[in-house]
Biopython code that builds the backbone (N, CA, C, O; Angstrom):
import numpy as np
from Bio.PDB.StructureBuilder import StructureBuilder

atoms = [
    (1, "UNK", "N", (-31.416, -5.363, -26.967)),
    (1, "UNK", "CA", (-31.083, -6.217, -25.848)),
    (1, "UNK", "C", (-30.724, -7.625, -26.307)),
    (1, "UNK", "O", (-29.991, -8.307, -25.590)),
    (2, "UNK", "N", (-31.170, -8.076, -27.397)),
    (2, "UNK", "CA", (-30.715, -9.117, -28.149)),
    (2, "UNK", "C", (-29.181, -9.613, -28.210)),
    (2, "UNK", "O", (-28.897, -10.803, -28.345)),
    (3, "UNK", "N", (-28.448, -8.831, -28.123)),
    (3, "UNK", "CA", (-26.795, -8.902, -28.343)),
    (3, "UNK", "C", (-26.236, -8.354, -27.439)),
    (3, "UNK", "O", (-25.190, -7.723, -27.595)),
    (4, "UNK", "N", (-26.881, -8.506, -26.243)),
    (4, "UNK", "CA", (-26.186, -8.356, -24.503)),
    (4, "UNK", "C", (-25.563, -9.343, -24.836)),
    (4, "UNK", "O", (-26.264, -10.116, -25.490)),
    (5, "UNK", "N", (-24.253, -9.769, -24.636)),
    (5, "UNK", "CA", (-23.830, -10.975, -23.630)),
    (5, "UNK", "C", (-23.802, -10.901, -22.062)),
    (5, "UNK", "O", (-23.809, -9.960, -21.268)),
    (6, "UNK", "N", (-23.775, -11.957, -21.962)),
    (6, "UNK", "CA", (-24.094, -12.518, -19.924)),
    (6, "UNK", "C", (-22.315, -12.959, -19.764)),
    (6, "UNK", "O", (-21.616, -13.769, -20.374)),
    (7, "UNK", "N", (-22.075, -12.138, -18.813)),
    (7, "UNK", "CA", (-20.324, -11.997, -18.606)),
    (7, "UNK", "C", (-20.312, -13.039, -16.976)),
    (7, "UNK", "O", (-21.168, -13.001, -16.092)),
    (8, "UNK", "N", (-19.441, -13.632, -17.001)),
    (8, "UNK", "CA", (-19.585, -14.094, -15.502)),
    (8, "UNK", "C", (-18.488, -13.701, -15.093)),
    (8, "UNK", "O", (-17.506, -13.454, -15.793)),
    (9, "UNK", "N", (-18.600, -13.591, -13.617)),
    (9, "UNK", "CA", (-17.649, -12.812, -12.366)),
    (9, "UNK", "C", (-16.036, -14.085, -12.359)),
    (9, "UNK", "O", (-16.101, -15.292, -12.126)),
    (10, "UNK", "N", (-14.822, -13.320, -12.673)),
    (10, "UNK", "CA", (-13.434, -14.096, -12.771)),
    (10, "UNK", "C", (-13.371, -14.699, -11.265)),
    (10, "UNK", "O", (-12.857, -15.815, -11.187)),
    (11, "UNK", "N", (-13.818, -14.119, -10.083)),
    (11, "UNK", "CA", (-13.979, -14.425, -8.995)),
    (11, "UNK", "C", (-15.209, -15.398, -8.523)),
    (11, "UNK", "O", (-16.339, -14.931, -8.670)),
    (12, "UNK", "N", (-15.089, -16.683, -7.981)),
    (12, "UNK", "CA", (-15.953, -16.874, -7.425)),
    (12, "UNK", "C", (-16.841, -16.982, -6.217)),
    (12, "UNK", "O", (-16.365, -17.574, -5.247)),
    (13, "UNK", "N", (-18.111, -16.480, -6.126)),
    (13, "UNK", "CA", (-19.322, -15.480, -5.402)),
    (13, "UNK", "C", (-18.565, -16.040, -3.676)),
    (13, "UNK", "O", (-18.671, -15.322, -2.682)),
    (14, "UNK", "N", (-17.900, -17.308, -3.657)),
    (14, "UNK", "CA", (-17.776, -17.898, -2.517)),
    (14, "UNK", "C", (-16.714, -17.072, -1.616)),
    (14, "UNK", "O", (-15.533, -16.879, -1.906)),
    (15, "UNK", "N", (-17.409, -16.620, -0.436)),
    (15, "UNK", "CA", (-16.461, -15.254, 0.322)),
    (15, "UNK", "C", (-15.363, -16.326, 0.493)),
    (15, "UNK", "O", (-14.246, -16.006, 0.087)),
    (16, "UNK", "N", (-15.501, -17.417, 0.976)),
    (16, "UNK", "CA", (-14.434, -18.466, 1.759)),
    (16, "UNK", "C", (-13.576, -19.096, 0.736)),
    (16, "UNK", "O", (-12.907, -20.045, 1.144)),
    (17, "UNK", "N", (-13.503, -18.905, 0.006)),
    (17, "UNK", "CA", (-12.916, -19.604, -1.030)),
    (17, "UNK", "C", (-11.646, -19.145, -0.993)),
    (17, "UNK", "O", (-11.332, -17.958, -0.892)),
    (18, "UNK", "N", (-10.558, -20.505, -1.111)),
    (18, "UNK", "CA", (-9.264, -19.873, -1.317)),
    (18, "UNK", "C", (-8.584, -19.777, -1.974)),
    (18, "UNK", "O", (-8.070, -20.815, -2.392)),
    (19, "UNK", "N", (-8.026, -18.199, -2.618)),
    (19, "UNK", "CA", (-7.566, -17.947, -3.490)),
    (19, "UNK", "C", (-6.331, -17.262, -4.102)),
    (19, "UNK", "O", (-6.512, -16.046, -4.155)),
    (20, "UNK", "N", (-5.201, -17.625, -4.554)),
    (20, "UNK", "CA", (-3.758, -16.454, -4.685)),
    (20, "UNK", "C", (-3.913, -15.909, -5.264)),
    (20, "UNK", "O", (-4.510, -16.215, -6.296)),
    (21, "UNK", "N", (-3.413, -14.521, -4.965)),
    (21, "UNK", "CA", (-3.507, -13.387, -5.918)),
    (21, "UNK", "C", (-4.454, -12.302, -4.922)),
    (21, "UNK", "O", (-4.918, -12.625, -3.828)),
    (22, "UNK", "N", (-4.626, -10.895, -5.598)),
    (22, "UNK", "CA", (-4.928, -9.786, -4.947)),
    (22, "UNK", "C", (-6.317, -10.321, -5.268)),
    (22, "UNK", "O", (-6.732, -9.925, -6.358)),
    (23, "UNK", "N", (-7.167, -11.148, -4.572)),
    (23, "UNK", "CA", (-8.727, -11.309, -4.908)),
    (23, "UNK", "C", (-9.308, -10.780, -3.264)),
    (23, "UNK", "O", (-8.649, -10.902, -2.231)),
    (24, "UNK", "N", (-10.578, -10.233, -3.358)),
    (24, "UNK", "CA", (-11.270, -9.724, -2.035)),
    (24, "UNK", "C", (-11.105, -11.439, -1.054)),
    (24, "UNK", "O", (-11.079, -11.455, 0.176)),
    (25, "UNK", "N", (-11.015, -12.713, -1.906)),
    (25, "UNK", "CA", (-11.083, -14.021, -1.316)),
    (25, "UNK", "C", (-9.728, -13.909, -0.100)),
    (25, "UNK", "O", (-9.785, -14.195, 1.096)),
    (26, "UNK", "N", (-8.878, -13.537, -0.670)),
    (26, "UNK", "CA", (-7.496, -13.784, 0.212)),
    (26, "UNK", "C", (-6.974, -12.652, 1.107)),
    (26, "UNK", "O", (-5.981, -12.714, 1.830)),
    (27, "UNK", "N", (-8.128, -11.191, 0.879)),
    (27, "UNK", "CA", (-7.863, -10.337, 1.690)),
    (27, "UNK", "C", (-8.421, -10.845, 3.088)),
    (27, "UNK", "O", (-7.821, -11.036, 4.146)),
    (28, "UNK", "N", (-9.879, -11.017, 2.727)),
    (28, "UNK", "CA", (-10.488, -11.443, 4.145)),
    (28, "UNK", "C", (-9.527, -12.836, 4.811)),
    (28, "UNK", "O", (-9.322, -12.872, 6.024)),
    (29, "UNK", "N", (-9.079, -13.747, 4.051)),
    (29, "UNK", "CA", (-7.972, -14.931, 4.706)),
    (29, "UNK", "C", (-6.937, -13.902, 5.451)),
    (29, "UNK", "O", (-6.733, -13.971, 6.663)),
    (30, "UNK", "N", (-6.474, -13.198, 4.826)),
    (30, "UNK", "CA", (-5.385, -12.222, 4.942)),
    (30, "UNK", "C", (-5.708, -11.607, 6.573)),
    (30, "UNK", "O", (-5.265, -11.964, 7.664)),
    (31, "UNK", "N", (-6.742, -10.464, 6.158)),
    (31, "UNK", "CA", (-7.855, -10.202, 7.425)),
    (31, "UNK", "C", (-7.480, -11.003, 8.534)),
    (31, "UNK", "O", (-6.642, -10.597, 9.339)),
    (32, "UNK", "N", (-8.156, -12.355, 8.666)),
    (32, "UNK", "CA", (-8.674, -13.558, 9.714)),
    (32, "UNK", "C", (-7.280, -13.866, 10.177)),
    (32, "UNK", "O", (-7.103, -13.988, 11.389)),
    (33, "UNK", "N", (-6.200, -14.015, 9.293)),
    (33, "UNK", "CA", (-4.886, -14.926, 10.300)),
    (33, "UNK", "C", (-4.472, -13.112, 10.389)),
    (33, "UNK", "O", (-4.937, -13.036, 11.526)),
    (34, "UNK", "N", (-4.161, -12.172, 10.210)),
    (34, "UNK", "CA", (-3.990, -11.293, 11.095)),
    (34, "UNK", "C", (-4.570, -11.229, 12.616)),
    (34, "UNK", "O", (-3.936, -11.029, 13.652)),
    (35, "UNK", "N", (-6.061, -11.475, 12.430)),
    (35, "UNK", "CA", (-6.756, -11.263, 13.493)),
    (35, "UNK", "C", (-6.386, -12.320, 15.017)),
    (35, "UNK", "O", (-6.657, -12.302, 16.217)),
    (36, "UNK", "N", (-5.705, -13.069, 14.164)),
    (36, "UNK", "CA", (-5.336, -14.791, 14.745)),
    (36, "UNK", "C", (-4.249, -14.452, 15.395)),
    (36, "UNK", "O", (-4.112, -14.808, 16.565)),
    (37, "UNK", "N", (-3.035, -13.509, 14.576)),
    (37, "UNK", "CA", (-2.078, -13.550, 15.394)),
    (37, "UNK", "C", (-2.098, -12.331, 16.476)),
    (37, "UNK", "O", (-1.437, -12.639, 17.467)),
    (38, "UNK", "N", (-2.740, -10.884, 16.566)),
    (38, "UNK", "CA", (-2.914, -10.162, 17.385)),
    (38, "UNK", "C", (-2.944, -10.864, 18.553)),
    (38, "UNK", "O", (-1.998, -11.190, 19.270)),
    (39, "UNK", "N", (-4.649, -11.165, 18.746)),
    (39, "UNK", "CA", (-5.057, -11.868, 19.782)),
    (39, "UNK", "C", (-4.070, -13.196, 20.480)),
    (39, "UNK", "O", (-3.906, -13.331, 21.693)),
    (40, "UNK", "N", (-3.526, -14.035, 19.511)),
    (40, "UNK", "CA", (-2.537, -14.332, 20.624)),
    (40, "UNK", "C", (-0.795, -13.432, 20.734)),
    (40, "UNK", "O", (0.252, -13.872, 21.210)),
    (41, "UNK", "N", (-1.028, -12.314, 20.202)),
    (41, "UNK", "CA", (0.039, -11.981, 21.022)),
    (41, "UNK", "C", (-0.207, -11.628, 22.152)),
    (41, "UNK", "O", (0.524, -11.926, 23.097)),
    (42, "UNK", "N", (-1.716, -10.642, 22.313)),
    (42, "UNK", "CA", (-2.280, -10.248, 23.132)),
    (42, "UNK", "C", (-2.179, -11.494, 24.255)),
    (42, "UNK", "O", (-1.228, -11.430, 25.034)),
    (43, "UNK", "N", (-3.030, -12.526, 24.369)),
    (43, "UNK", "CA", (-2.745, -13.654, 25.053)),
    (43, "UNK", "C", (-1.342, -14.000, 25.470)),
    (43, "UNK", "O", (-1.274, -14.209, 26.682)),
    (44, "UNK", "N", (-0.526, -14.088, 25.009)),
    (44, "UNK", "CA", (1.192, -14.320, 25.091)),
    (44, "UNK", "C", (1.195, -13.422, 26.502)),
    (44, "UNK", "O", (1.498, -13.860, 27.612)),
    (45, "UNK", "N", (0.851, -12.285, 26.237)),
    (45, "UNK", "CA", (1.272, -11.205, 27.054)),
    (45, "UNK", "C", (0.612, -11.087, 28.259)),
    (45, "UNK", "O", (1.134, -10.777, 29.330)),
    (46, "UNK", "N", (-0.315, -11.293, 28.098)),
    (46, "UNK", "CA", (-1.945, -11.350, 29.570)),
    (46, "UNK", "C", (-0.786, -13.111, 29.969)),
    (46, "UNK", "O", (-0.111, -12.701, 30.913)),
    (47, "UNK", "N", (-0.591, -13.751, 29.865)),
    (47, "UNK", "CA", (-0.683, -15.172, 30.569)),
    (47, "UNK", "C", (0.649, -14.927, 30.837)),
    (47, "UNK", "O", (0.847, -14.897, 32.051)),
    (48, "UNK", "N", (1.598, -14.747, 30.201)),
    (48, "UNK", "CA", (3.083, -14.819, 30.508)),
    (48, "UNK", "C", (4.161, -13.357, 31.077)),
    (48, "UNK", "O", (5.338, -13.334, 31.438)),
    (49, "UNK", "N", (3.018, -12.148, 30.931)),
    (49, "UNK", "CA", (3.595, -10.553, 31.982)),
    (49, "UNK", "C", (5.092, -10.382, 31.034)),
    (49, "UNK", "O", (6.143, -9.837, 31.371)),
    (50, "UNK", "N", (4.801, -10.940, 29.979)),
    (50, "UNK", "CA", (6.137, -10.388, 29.366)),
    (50, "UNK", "C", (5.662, -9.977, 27.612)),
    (50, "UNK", "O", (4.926, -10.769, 27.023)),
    (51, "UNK", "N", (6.156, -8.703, 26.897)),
    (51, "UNK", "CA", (5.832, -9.232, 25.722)),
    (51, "UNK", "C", (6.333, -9.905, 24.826)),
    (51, "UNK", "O", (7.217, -10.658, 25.235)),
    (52, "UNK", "N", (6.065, -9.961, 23.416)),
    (52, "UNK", "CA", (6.303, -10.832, 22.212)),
    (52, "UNK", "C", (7.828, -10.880, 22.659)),
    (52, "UNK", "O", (8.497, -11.828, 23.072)),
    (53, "UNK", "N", (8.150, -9.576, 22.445)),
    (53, "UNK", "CA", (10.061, -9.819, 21.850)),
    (53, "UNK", "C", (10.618, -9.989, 23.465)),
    (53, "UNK", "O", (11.843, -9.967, 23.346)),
    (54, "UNK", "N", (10.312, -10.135, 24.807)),
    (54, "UNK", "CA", (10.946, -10.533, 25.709)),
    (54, "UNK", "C", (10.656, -11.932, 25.779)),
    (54, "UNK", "O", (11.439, -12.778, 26.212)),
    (55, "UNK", "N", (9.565, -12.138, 25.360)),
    (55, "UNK", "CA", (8.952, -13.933, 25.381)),
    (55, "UNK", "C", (10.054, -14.623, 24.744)),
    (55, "UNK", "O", (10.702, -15.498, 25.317)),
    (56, "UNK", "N", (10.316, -14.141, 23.281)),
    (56, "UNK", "CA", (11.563, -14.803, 22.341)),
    (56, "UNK", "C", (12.810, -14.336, 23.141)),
    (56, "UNK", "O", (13.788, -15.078, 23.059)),
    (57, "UNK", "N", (12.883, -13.627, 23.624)),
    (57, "UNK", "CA", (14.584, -13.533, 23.976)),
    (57, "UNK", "C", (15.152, -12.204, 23.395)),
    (57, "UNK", "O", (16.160, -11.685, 23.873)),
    (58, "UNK", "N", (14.520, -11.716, 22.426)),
    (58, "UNK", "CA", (14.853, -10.369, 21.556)),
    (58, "UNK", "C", (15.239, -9.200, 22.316)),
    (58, "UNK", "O", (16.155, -8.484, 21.912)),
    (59, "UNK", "N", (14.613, -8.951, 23.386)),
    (59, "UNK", "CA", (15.068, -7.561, 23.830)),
    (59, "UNK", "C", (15.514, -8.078, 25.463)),
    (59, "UNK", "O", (15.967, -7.263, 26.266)),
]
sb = StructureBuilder()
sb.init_structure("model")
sb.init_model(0)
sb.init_chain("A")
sb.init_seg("    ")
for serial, (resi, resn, name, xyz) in enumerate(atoms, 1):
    if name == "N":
        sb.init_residue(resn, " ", resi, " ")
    sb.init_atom(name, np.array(xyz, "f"), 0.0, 1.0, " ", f" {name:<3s}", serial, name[0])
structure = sb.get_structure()
């Protein structure tokens, strides 16, 4: 056990931390502004009786 080395994590432990690249850090960011834009499309649609692409003009 003498000639273990102690390796530390390339990631750091901090869930919130922000980070580029494929790290679990920027999935959950990734995650959260997904979650951000659903809900207000959802909202868009409940307040204004029209959806996303009639709101813009698209369809």
């Amino acid at each position: 056990m003498a000639d273990v080395k102690k390796t530390t994590a390339l990631v750091p432990e901090d869930p919130n931390a922000l980070r580029w690249g494929f790290t679990p850090q920027s999935e959950n960011w990734n995650g959260r502004f997904a979650m951000i834009g659903f809900i207000s499309a959802v909202a868009l649609e409940v307040f204004s009786g029209q959806g996303i692409l009639h709101f813009w003009g698209i369809l």
